[in-house]
N, C-alpha and C positions, 0 to 999 in steps of 0.2 A: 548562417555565416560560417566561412571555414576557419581552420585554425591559420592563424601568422605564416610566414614562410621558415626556411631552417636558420636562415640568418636575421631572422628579425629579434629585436631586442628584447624585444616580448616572451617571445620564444625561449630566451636564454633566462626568462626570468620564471618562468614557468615549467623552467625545469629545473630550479633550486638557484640560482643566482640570488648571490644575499643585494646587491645595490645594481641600477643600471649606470652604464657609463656616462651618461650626459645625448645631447643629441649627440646623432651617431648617422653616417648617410648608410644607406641600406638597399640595397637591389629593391626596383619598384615591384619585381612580380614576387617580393615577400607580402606583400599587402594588396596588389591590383590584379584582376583576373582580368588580363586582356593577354592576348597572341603578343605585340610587341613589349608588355611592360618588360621582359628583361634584359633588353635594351636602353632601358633608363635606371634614375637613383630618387631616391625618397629621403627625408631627413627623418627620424624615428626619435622621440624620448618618451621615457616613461617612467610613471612611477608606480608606486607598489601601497596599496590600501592596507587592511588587516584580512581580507577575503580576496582583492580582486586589482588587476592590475588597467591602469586606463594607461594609453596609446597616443601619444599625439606623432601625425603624420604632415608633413607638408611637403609640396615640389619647393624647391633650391631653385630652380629653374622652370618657371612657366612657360618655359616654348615645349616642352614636355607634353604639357597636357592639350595643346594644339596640336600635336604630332598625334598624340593619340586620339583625340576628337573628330581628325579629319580621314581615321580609317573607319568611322560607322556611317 
């Protein structure tokens, strides 16, 4: 799997960020490897373990993932 994108929260947390900001929308081709994701937004929160940071993504807008489903 690759790393986050440069704007994902993750990102900002993994490079010394003491707390994340709460959900936060996020460019999709931080988190989706497709041609159009940077075309759309993601919703990003996370938090921070003692080792390891988990992720939660969701679309804000599920005509998104139609758009992108109906280009494969």
């Amino acid at each position: 799997m690759r790393q986050p994108g440069a704007g994902a929260v993750a990102t900002a947390l993994l490079a010394g960020a003491v707390t994340a900001p709460g959900p936060t929308t996020v460019d999709a081709d931080d988190w989706i490897e497709h041609e159009d994701a940077k075309n759309y937004c993601v919703v990003e929160d996370c938090v921070r373990s003692s080792d390891s940071i988990l992720s939660m993504i969701w679309w804000k807008d599920e005509s998104q993932i139609v758009d992108l489903q109906g280009d494969d």
